[in-house]
N, C-alpha and C positions, 0 to 999 in steps of 0.2 A: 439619418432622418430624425434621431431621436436628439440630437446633441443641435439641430437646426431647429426644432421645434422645441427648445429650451431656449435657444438663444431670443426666436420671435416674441418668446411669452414672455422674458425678460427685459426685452425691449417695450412692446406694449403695458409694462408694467411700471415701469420709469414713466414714459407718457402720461401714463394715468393718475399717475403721484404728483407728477408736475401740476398737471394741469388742477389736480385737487386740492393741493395745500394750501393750506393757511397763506395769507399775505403776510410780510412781514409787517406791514401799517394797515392800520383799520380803516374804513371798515372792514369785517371780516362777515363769514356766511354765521350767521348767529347773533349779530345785531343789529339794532334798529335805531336808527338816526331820523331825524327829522327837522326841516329846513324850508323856511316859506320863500315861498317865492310873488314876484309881480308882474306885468306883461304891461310898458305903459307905448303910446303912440304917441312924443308930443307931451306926456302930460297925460294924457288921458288913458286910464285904465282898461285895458282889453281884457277879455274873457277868461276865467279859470279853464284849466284843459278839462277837456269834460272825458277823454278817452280812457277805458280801460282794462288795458293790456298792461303786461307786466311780463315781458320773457325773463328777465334776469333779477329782478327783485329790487330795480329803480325805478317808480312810477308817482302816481298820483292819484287820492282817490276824491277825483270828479271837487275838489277842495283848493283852498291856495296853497296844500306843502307837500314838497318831494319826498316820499318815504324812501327810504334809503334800507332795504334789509338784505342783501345780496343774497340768492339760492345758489349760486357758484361763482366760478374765478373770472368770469365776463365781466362781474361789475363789483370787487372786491381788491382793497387795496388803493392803487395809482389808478388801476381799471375803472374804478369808481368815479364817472366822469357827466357832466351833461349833458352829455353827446347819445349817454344810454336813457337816459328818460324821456331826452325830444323824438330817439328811435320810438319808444316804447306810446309814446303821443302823436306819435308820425307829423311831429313839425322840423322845422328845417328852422335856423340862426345862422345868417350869415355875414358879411360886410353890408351886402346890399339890400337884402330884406330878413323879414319876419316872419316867418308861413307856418299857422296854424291853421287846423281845421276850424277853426272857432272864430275866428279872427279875420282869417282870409289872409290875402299878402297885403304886409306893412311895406311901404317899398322908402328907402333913403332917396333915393332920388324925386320924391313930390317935396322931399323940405317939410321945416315946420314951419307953418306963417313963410315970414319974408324970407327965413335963416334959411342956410346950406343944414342938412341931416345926417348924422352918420349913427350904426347900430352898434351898443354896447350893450357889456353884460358889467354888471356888477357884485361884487361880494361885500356882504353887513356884516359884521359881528352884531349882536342883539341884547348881549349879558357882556356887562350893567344896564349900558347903553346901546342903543344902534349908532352905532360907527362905521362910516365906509372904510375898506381895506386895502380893495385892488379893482381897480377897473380892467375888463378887458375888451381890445377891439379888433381882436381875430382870431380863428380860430376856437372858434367857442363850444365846439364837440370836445376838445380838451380838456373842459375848466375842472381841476378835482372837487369833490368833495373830500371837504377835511377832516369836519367834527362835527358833532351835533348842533344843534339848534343857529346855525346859521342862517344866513337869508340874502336870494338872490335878486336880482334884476336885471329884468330884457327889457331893454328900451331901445326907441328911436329917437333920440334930443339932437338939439341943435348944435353943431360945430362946436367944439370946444367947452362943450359943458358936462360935468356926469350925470350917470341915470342918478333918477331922485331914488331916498328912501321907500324900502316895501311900504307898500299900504297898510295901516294899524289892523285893516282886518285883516290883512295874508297874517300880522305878529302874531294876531290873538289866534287865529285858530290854529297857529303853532301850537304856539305855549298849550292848549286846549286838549292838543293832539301826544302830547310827553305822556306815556303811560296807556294812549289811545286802544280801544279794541279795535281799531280797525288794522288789523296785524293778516298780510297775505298768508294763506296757507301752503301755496304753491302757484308755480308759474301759470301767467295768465298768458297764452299767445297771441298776437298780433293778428286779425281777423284779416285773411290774405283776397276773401269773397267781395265780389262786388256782383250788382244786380243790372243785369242788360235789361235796354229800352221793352225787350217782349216780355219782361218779369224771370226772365231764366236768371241762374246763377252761376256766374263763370269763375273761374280761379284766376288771382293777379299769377302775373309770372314774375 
């Protein structure tokens, strides 16, 4: 019994190690990045996420830029994805649409004007210049985050065009936001409640 209950604690404790180290690439649980983001329809600017939750330490606060400070190994590293902030904002990016709470559904198939639509994400560099990098057009719960002061865009544009540059105001309230107090203290959870038609309060499943 004694030599099986070494072996358990020893095994549970590799797990524990795994799962808590350090990434070998940053970010890491300890800093804080920051990275503006745009949401355009077309051209036209949609809604800042207004949600917030924060399970894993990539969110937004109610602003145009993704803090980036991981609380653990879920969003640190390669983990470090956009896939955890649209969780964390409970929007969805996909081929075919756009679904924010704020926004509602963008859908690629109404087209912009006359043109055929399809949905991309884009990545800026912003120091010296804002420079497009990489577009991407699927899979976009993947996209990493790399480095600091980057800047993204979710757009719906026309066939064969890229998403335009972030809006000057998502830049500035980057740049505003380097050195920011608005620093999480700890995870925010995902509000799982919703309020039925008689005013009760049910739990999502």
């Amino acid at each position: 019994m004694a030599v099986a209950t070494v072996i358990v604690l020893g095994i549970a404790l590799v797990v524990l190690a795994r799962t808590n180290r350090d990434p070998a690439a940053p970010p890491r649980v300890g800093d804080h990045w920051h990275s503006a983001y745009t949401i355009y329809d077309c051209g036209n600017e949609l809604p800042v996420f207004q949600g917030t939750a924060d399970p894993d330490g990539i969110h937004s606060h109610q602003d145009s830029v993704i803090h980036i400070h991981p609380f653990n190994s879920q969003a640190t590293g390669e983990d470090a994805q956009l896939g955890v902030l649209l969780d964390a904002m409970e929007a969805e990016v996909t081929r075919d649409a756009i679904t924010t709470p704020e926004a509602g559904q963008v859908l690629a198939s109404t087209g912009c004007g006359d043109d055929a639509a399809v949905i991309k994400v884009a990545r800026y560099a912003t120091s010296p210049t804002v420079e497009l990098v990489s577009v991407f057009d699927d899979d976009f719960d993947s996209i990493p985050f790399l480095e600091d002061g980057e800047a993204f865009v979710i757009a719906k544009v026309p066939a064969g065009e890229d998403p335009p540059p972030p809006s000057e105001a998502a830049l500035s309230q980057m740049r505003a936001s380097q050195g920011s107090d608005l620093i999480s203290t700890g995870t925010v959870p995902l509000d799982t409640t919703t309020t039925a038609p008689d005013g009760d309060t049910t739990e999502d499943e």
